[in-house]
C-alpha positions as CSV (number, residue, x, y, z in Angstrom):
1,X,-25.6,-171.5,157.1
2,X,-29.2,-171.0,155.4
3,X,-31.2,-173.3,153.7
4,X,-33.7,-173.5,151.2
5,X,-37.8,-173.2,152.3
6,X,-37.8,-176.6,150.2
7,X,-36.9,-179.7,152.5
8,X,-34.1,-180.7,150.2
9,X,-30.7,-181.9,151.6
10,X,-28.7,-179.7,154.4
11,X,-25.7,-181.4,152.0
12,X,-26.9,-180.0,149.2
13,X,-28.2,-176.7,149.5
14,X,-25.9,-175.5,152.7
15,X,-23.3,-173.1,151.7
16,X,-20.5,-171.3,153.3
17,X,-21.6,-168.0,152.3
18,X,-23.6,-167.6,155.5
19,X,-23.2,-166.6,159.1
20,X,-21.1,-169.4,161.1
21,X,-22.0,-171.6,164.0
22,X,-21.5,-169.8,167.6
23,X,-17.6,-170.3,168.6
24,X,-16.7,-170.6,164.7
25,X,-14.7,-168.4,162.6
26,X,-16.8,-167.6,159.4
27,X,-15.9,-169.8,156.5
28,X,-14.1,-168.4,153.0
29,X,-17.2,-167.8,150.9
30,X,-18.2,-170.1,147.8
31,X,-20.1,-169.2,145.0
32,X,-21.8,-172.5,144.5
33,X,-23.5,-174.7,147.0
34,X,-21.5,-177.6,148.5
35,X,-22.4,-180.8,147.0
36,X,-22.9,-184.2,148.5
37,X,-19.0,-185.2,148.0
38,X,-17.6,-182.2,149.1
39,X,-19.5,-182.5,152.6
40,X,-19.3,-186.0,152.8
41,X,-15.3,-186.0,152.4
42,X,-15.3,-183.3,154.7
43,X,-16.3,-185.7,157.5
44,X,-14.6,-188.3,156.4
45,X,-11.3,-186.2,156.6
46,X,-11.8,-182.6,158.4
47,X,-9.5,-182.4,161.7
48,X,-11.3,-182.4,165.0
49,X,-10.2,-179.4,166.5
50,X,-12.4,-178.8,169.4
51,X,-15.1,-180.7,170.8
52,X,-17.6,-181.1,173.9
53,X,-20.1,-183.4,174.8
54,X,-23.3,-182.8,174.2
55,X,-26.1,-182.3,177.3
56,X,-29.2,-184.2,176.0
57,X,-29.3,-187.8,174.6
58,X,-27.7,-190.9,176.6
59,X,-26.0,-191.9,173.9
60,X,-22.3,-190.5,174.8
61,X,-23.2,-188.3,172.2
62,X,-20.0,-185.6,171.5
63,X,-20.3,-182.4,169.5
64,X,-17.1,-181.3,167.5
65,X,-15.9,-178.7,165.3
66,X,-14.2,-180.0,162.2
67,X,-11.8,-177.8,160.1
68,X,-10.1,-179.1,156.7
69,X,-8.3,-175.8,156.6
70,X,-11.2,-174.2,154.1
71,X,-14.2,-174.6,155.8
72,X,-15.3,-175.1,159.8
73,X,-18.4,-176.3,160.6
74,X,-19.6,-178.6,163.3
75,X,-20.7,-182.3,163.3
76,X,-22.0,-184.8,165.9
77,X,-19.8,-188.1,167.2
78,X,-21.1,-191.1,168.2
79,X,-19.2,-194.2,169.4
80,X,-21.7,-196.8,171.1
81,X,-22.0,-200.1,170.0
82,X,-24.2,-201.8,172.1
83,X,-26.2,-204.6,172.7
84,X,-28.5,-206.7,175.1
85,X,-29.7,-209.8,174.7
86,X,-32.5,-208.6,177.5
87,X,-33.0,-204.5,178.0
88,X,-34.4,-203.2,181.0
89,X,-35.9,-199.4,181.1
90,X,-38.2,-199.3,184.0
91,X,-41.3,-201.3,183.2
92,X,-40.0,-202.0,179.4
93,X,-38.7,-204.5,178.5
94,X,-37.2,-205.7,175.0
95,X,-35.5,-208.5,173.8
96,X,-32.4,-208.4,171.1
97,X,-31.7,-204.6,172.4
98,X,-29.1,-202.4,170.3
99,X,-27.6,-198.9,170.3
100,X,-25.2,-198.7,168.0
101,X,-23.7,-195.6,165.5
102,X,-24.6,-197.5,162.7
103,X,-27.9,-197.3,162.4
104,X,-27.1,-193.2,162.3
105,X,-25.7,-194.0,159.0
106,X,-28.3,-196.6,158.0
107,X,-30.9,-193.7,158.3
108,X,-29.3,-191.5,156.3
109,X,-29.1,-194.1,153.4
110,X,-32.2,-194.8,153.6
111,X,-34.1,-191.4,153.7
112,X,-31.7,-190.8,150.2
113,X,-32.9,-193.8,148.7
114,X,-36.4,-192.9,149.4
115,X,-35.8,-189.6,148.2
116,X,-36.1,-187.8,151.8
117,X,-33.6,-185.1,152.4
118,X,-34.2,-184.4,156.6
119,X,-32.2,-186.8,157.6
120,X,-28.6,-185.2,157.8
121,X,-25.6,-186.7,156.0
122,X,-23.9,-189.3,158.5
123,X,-20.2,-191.1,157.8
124,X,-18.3,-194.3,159.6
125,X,-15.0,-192.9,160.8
126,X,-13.1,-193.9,163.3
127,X,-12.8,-191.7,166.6
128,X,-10.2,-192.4,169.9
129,X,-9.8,-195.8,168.2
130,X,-13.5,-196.5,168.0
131,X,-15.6,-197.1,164.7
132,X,-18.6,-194.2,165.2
133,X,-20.5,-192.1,163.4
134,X,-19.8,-188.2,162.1
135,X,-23.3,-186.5,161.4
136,X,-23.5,-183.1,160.1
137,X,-24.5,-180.8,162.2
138,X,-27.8,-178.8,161.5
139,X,-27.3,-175.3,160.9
140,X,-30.2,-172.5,161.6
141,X,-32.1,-174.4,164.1
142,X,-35.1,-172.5,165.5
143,X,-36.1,-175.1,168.3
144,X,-36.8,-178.7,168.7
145,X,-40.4,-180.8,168.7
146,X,-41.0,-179.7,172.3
147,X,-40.7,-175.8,171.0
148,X,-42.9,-176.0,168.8
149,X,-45.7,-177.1,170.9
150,X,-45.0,-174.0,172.4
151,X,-45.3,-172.3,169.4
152,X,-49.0,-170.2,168.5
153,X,-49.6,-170.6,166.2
154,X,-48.1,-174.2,167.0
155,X,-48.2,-175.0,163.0
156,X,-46.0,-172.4,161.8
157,X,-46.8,-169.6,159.0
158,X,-47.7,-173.0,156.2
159,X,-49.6,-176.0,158.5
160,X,-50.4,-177.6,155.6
161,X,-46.5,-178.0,154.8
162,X,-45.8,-178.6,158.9
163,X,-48.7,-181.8,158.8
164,X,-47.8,-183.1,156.0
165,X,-43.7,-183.4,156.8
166,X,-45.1,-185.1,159.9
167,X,-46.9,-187.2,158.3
168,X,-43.8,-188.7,156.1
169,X,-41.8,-188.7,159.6
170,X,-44.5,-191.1,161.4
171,X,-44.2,-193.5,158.0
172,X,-40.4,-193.6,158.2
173,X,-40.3,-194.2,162.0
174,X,-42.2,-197.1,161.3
175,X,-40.0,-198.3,158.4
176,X,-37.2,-198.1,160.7
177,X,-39.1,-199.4,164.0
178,X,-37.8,-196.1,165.7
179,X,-38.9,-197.0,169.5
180,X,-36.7,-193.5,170.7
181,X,-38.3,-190.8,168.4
182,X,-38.9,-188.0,171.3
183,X,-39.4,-184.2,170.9
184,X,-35.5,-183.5,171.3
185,X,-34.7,-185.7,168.0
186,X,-37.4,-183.7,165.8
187,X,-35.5,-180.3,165.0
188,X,-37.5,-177.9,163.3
189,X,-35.1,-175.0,161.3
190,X,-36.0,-171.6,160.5
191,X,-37.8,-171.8,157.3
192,X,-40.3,-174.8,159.5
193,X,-38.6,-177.8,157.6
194,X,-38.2,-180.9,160.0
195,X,-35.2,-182.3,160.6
196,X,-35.2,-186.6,161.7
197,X,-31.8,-186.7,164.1
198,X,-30.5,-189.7,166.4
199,X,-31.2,-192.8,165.0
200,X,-29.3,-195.1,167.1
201,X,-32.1,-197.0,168.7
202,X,-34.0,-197.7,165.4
203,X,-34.0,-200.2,163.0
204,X,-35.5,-203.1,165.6
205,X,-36.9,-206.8,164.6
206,X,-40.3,-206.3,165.2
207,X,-42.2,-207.1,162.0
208,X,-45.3,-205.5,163.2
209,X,-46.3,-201.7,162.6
210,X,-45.7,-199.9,166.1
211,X,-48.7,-197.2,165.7
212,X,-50.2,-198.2,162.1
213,X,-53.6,-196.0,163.6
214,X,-51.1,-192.7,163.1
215,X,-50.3,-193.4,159.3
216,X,-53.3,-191.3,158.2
217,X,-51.7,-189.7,155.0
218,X,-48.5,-190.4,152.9
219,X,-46.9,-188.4,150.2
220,X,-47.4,-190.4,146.9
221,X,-43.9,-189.7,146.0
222,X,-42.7,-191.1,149.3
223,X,-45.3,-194.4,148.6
224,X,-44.1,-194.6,145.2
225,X,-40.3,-195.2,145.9
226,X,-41.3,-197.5,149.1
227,X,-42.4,-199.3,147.0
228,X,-39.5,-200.0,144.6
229,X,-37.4,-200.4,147.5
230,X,-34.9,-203.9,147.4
231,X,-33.0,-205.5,149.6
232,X,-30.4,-205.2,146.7
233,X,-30.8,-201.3,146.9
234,X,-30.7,-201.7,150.5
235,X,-27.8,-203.9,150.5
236,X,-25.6,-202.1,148.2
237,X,-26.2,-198.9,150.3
238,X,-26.3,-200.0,153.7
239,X,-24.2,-203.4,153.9
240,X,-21.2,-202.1,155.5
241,X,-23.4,-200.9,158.7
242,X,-26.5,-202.5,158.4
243,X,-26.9,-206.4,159.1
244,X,-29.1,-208.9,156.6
245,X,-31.9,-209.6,159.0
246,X,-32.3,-205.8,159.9
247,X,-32.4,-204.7,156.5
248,X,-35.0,-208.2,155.9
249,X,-37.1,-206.5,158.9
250,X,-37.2,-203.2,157.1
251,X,-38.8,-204.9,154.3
252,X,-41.5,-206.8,155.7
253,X,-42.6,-203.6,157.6
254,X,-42.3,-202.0,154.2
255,X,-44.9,-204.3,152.7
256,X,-47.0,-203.4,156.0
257,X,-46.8,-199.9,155.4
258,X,-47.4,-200.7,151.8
259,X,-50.9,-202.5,152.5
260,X,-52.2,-200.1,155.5
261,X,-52.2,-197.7,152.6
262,X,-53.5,-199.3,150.3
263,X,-56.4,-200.1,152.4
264,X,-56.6,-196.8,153.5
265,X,-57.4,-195.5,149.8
266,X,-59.8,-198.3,148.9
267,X,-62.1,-197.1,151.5
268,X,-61.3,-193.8,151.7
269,X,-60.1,-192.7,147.8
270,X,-56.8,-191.1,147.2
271,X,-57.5,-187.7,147.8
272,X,-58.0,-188.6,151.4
273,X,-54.8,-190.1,151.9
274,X,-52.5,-189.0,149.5
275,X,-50.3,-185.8,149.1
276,X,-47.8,-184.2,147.5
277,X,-45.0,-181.9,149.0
């Protein structure tokens, strides 16, 4: 399916007018876009009918194809619900560990209620008796981070557009202390817009910044709505996956994020450090 050049919501603009994913039967044709219900019920409801698991990621990570009779398209499963008091990766180590589905779907919440739209729409549904996650898939996918480093020009046909979607992605992987980001969870799409995937090792403790030297410039939009961000919003989105004391952790790094900015434009003006999309 085709999307917009604008980096709006795969939800909203996708629709089923376009070519279908490889293995997939094309879909009955609509007029009108399909809107955030329509593709959220979808994978709350569509049958499985045909799935695989996927080759990258460690995260038992399954790819399906979900039908509701009107419209196939695919969507990524996730089941795991870990956690570890102590967690061990070679020479890292990190206390009160998790890897859990949920923070899939907190991501998702999130990014809408900052008004980001490259985070694909993620459900809770349950799968082989399991609560997980069902994330819809991304559609016209021309290759991931580590492709476009490969890339010349590695910028794409608009840098401007390419540098500054980075820049939003480094301030929310710092919102959501995002310790996995790697090149094959950055998916760039054929009209360059960046798409934020697998989020199941985010949302940590930590009340410190991870990188704060990499938040160089921020869009004033994106600034504007962290900073109207609750834990009320939050809670009222996110409760049913997200606990208190991780959505209290995405606060205080909010109000860190909030003040390396802010410090940022006193010493180097607005224009410096601000953006729009």
């Amino acid at each position: 399916m085709r999307r917009s050049s604008r980096l709006v919501l795969v939800a909203v603009l996708l629709t089923v007018v376009a070519a279908p994913l490889r293995g997939q039967e094309p879909a009955v044709p609509r007029a009108t876009p399909l809107s955030d219900a329509t593709i959220e019920a979808f994978l709350l409801k569509a049958k499985v009918v045909k799935k695989k698991t996927s080759k990258k990621g460690v995260t038992g990570t399954t790819v399906a194809t979900l039908s509701d009779g009107r419209l196939t398209h695919d969507a990524q499963i996730q089941t795991i619900d870990q956690a570890q008091t102590v967690f061990e990766a070679g020479a890292h180590t990190e206390l009160n560990f998790k890897d859990t589905y949920r923070f899939n779907i907190g991501a998702y919440r999130l990014a809408r209620l900052l008004d980001m739209h490259n985070v694909p729409m993620s459900v809770k549904r349950r799968h082989d008796g399991k609560d997980g996650a069902f994330t819809w898939w991304i559609d016209d996918v021309m290759f991931d981070e580590e492709g476009r480093m490969k890339q010349r020009p590695v910028q794409g046909p608009n840098p401007e557009r390419t540098s500054k979607q980075n820049y939003n992605r480094l301030v929310f992987d710092e919102l959501i202390q995002n310790r996995d980001r790697n090149q094959g969870n950055l998916i760039w799409t054929k009209d360059w817009t960046l798409w934020l995937i697998d989020h199941t090792r985010a949302f940590r403790l930590g009340k410190d910044l991870m990188k704060p030297d990499q938040l160089v410039r921020v869009d004033s939009a994106l600034l504007a709505k962290l900073r109207t961000l609750t834990l009320e919003a939050m809670t009222k989105s996110m409760g049913d996956v997200m606990q208190k004391d991780e959505l209290n952790a995405v606060l205080i790094r909010r109000d860190k994020i909030i003040k390396h900015f802010e410090d940022r434009i006193a010493t180097r003006g607005e224009a410096a450090v601000l953006f729009t999309m």
